[in-house]
KEKEMAR-667970 format. One line per field, with one value per residue (C-alpha): residue number from 1; residue in one letter; chain; z negated, y negated, x. Coordinates in Angstrom, 3 decimals, padded with zeros to 6 digits. Layout:
// KEKEMAR-667970
lodo <- (NUM:...) $
bami <- (A:...) $
kolnu <- (A:...) $
c3 <- (Z:...) $
c2 <- (Y:...) $
c1 <- (X:...) $
***
This chain:
// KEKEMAR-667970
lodo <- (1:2:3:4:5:6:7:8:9:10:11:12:13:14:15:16:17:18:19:20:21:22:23:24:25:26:27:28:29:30:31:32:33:34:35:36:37:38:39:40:41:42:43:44:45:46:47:48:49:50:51:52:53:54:55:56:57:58:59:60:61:62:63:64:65:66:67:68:69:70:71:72:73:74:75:76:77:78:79:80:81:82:83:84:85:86:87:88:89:90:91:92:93:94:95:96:97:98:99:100:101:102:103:104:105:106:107:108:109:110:111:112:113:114:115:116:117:118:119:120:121:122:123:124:125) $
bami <- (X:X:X:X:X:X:X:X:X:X:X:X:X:X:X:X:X:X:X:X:X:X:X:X:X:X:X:X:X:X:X:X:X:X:X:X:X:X:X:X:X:X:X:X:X:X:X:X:X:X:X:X:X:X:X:X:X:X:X:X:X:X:X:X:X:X:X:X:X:X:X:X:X:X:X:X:X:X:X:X:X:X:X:X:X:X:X:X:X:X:X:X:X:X:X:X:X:X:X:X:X:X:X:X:X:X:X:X:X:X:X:X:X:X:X:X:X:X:X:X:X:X:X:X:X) $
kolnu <- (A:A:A:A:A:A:A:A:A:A:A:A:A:A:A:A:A:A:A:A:A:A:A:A:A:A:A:A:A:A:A:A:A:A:A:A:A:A:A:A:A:A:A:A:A:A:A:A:A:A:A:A:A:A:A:A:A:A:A:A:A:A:A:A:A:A:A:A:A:A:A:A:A:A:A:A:A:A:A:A:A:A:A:A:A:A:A:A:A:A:A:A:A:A:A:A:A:A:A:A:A:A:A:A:A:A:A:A:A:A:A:A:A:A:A:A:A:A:A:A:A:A:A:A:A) $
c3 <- (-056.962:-061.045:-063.301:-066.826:-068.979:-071.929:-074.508:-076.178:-080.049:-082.745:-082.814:-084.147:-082.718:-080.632:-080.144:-077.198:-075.600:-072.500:-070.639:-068.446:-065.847:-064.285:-060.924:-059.713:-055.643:-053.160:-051.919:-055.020:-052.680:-050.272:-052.994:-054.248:-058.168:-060.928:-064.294:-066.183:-069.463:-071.253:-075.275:-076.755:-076.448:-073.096:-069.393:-067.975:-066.328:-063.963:-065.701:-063.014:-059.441:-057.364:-053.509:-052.403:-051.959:-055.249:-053.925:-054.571:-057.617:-058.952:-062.605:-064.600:-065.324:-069.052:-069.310:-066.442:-067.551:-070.582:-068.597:-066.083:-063.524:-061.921:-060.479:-059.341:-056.559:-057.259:-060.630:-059.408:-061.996:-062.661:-066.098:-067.561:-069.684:-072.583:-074.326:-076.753:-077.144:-078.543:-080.690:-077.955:-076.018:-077.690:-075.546:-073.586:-070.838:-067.484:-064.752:-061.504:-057.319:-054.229:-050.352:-048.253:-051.016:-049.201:-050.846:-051.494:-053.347:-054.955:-058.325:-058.101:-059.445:-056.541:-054.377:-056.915:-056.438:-058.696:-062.454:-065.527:-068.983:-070.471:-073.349:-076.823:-077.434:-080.450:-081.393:-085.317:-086.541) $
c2 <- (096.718:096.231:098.928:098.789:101.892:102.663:105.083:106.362:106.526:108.952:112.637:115.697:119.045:120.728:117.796:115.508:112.471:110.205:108.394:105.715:103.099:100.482:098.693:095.600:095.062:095.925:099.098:101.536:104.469:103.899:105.253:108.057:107.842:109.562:109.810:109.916:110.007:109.046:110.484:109.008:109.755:111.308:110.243:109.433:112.832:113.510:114.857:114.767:113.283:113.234:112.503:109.399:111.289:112.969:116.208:117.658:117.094:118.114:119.408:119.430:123.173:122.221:120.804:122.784:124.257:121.691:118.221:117.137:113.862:112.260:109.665:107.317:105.451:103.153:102.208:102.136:104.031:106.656:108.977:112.099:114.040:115.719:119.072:121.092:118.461:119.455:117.427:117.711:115.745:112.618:109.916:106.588:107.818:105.303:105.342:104.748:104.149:104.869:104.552:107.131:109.831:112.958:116.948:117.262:113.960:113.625:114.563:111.809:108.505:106.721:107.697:104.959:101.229:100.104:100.905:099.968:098.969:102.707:103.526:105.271:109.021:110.503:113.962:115.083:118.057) $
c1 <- (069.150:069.523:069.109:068.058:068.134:066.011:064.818:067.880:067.661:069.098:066.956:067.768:069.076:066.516:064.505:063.128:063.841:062.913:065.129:063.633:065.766:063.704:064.948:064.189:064.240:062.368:064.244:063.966:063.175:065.775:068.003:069.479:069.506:071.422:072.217:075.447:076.810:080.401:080.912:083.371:086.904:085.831:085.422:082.098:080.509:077.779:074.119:071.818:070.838:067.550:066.936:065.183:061.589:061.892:062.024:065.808:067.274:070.499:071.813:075.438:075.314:075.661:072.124:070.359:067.606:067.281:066.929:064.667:065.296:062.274:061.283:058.077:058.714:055.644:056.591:060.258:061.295:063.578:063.524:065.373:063.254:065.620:064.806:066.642:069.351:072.458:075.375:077.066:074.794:075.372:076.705:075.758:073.404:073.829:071.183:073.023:072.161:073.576:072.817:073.814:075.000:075.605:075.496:079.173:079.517:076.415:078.020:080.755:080.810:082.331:078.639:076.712:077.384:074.678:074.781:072.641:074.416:073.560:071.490:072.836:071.500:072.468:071.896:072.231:073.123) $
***
């Protein structure tokens, strides 16, 4: 599968964004998809995850609450709806997939073979 991420731009604190990540292939929903994110200076950290159907989804406990992961199967698309966004939040946002990502690694890195080329969110104070 190839991943292209989108919809990153510069926004202010306490304001919205949409993340999208379109895949090519014929398998979108055989995947487990997630977001990431790397700030500079830092290593590259999990932000969220979602189950093939759409049904679970997971959350870094910094933007529970804030950030929502979804995902249409039909469009074979994958987004990450950003609220309340934070300095801190700036960083490159990567859409990823995996096959076969079980519960206790679905926060890791190594669980996603296929990555996008990340998309630049920047959050002003």
């Amino acid at each position: 599968v190839q991943l292209q991420a989108s919809g990153g731009g510069l926004v202010q604190a306490g304001g919205s964004l949409r993340l999208s990540c379109a895949a090519s292939g014929r398998t979108f929903n055989s995947y487990s998809m997630g977001w990431f994110r790397q700030s500079p200076g830092k290593d590259r950290e999990f932000v969220a995850a979602i189950r093939r159907s759409g049904g679970v989804t997971y959350y870094a406990d910094s933007v529970k609450g804030r950030f929502t992961i979804s995902r249409d199967n039909a469009k074979m698309t994958l987004y990450l709806r950003m609220n309340s966004l934070k300095p801190e939040d700036t960083a490159v946002y990567y859409c990823a997939a995996g096959q076969g990502v079980i519960l206790s690694t679905v926060r890791s890195q190594a669980s996603y073979g296929y990555w996008g080329q990340g998309t630049l969110v920047t959050v002003s104070s």
